[in-house]
N, C-alpha and C positions, 0 to 999 in steps of 0.2 A: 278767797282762801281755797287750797288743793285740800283734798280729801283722800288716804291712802286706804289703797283696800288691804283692806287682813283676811288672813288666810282658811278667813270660817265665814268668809262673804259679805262680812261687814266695813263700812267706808268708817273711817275716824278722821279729823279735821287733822292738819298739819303741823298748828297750832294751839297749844291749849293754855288754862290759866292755873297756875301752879298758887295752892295757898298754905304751905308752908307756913306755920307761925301765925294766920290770918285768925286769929279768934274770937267769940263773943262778938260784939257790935261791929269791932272793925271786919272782922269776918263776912260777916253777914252784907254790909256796907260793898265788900270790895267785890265779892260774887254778883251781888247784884248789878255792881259798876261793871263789870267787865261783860256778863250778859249782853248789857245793853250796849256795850262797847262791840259787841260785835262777836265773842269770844262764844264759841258752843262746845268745847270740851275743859272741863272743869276738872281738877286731880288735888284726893286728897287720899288720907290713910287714917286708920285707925287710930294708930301711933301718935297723929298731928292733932288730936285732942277735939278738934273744932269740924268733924262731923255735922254736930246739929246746926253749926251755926252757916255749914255750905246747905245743909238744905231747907235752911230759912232763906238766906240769900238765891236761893233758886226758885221758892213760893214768890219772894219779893218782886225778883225779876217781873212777873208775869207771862216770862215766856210758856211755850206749851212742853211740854217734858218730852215727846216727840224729836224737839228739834234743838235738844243740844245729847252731850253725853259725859256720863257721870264714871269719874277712873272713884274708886277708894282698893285699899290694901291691908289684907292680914298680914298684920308683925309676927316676926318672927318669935315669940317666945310665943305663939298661942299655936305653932306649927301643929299636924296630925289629924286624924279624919275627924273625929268626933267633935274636938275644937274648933276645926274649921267650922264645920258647922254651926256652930254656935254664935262663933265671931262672928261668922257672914249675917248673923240673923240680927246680932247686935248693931252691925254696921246699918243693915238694912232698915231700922226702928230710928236711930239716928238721925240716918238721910231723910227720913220719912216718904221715902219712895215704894213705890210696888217689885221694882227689878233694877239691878245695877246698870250698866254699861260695857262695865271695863273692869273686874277682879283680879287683883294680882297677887303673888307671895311675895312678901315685901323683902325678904333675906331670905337665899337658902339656907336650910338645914346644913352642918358643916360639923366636920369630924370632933374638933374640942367642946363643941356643943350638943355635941348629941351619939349615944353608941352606935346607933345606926343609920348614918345623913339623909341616906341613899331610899331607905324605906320611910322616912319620917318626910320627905318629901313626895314621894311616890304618895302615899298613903291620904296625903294635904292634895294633891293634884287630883285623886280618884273623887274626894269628897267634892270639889271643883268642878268636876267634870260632871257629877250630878246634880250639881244646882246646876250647872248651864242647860241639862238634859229637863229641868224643870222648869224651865225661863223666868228664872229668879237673874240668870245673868245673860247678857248677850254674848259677852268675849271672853276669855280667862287668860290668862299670862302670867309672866315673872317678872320680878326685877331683880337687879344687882345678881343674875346666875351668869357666874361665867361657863366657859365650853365645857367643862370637864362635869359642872352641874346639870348642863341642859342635857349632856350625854348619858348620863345616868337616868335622866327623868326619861328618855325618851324607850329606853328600857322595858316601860312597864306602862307609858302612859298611850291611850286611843287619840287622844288629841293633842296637837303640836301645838304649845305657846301660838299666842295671834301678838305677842308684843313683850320684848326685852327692853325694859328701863332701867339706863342705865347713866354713870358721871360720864358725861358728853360735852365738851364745851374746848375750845380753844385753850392748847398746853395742855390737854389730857383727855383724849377722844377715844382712846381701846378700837384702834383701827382692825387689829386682827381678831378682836370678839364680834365687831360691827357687821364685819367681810362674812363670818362667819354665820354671825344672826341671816344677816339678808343671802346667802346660799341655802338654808334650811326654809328661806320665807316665814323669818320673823321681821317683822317690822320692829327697827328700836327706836326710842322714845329716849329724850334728854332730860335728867335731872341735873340742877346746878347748871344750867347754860352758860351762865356769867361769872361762873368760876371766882363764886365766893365774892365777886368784887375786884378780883384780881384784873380784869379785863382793862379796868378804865384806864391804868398805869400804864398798858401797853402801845409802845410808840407807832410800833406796824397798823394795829386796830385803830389808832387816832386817825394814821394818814389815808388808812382807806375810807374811813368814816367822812373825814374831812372832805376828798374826793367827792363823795357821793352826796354830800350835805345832810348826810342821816348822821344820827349821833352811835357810839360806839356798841350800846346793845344790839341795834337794831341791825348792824353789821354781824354781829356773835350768830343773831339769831338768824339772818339771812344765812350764814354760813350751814349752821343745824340745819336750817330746811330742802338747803340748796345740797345736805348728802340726804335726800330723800329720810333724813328722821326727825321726828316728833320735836318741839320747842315747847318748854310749859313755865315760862317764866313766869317767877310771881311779884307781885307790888300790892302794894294798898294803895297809894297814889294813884287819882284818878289817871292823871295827865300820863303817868308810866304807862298805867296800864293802856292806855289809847296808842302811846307810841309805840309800847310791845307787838301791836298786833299789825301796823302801819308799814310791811315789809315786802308788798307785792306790787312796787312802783319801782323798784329798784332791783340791777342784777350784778352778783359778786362777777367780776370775770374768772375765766381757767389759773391766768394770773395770781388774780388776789387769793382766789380758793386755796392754792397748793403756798402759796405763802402762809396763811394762819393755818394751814394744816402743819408747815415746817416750826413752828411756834415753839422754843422750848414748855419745858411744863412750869403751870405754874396752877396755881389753883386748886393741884388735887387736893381733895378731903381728907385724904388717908384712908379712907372707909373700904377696907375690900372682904370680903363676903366668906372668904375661909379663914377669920382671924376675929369674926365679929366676935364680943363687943369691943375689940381693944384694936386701938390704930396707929398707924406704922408713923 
């Protein structure tokens, strides 16, 4: 597995295990399965409810906390310094860890939701930048900011995002926020890789799959990693989750690349970051 370096001298794996929806036992179950499956960056949020049960499944594992790394996210309605604070310490009793890995804002602040986006995000980033300054965190970041968010943030903040997560996935990939992120030297990171489900339908994904003898995720996600960003697919199933990470035996060519890049859309979420909570 590749390791990308971020912009505050930390390497993060290529590859992570996304546990969306993973709660309680099955939570617990699938963390530990993908540990041993080989998987060292693990990504959850506040929001996804099952905090405790990623870091049961991380106790479970037995591996040493050294050697994987831990993404979670403050939601957006808890934005602002003092909150942040708070959150992070919540998150942080949760996980039952000593320091995070990976901190992100999980939504920016945005004009129908807040009088002023622009400081309620600044304000959450300084709070951010002093836990990192306390090594309660290794890296800090955002997700779902598009340019006109990260330009703002950049405004007022000492430190540049190490990592934009964002809907990334064949039929809907924000090539010009991407271009964008990786000219500032943000590394971005893929949520929704498999685009909801939509992927398997796709006849192009089938024949390149088919080709290679990999089945059609493992194509999705060869594509993710093969533009230098993050893949964090998630399963509970042992067997997925082994095939998810099964993608360094095989190479997309230039070919097949600019082919699922031509991919109409399909898959988008709706979810875009100046309209939160309501989608299009």
């Amino acid at each position: 597995m590749k390791k990308l370096n971020l912009n505050d001298g930390q390497k993060i794996p290529n590859v992570g295990f996304g546990t969306y929806k993973a709660t309680d036992q099955e939570g617990i179950e699938a963390v530990s399965t993908a540990i041993s499956s080989g998987y060292s960056l693990i990504d959850t949020a506040a929001i996804y409810g099952n905090e405790e049960a990623v870091g049961k499944g991380i106790k479970a594992s037995g591996v040493a906390r050294e050697d994987f790394c831990v993404t979670t996210k403050l939601w957006r309605e808890s934005l602002g310094y003092e909150s942040t604070k708070k959150e992070f310490e919540k998150s942080l009793k949760r996980l039952d860890l000593d320091y995070i890995d990976l901190y992100l804002i999980h939504w920016p602040a945005n004009a129908k939701n807040y009088t002023n986006w622009q400081k309620t995000n600044a304000d959450t980033w300084r709070a951010m930048e002093e836990l990192q300054a306390e090594g309660k965190i290794k890296s800090i970041g955002v997700s779902n900011f598009f340019q006109e968010h990260l330009e703002a943030l950049f405004q007022t903040a000492n430190i540049i995002p190490a990592i934009n997560q964002i809907e990334f996935h064949p039929g809907y990939w924000q090539q010009e926020l991407t271009e964008y992120c990786k000219k500032q030297n943000i590394v971005v990171e893929s949520w929704s890789p498999l685009a909801r489900g939509k992927v398997f339908e796709n006849e192009v994904l089938k024949a390149i799959a088919k080709k290679h003898d990999k089945s059609v995720s493992q194509v999705c996600l060869r594509w993710i990693i093969q533009h230098d960003v993050i893949a964090i697919p998630k399963s509970t199933s042992p067997r997925r989750i082994q095939e998810n990470i099964d993608l360094f035996d095989f190479e997309l060519t230039s070919v097949e690349m600019e082919k699922i890049n031509k991919l109409p859309q399909m898959g988008f979420s709706g979810e875009l970051p100046n309209i939160w909570p309501d989608r299009v």
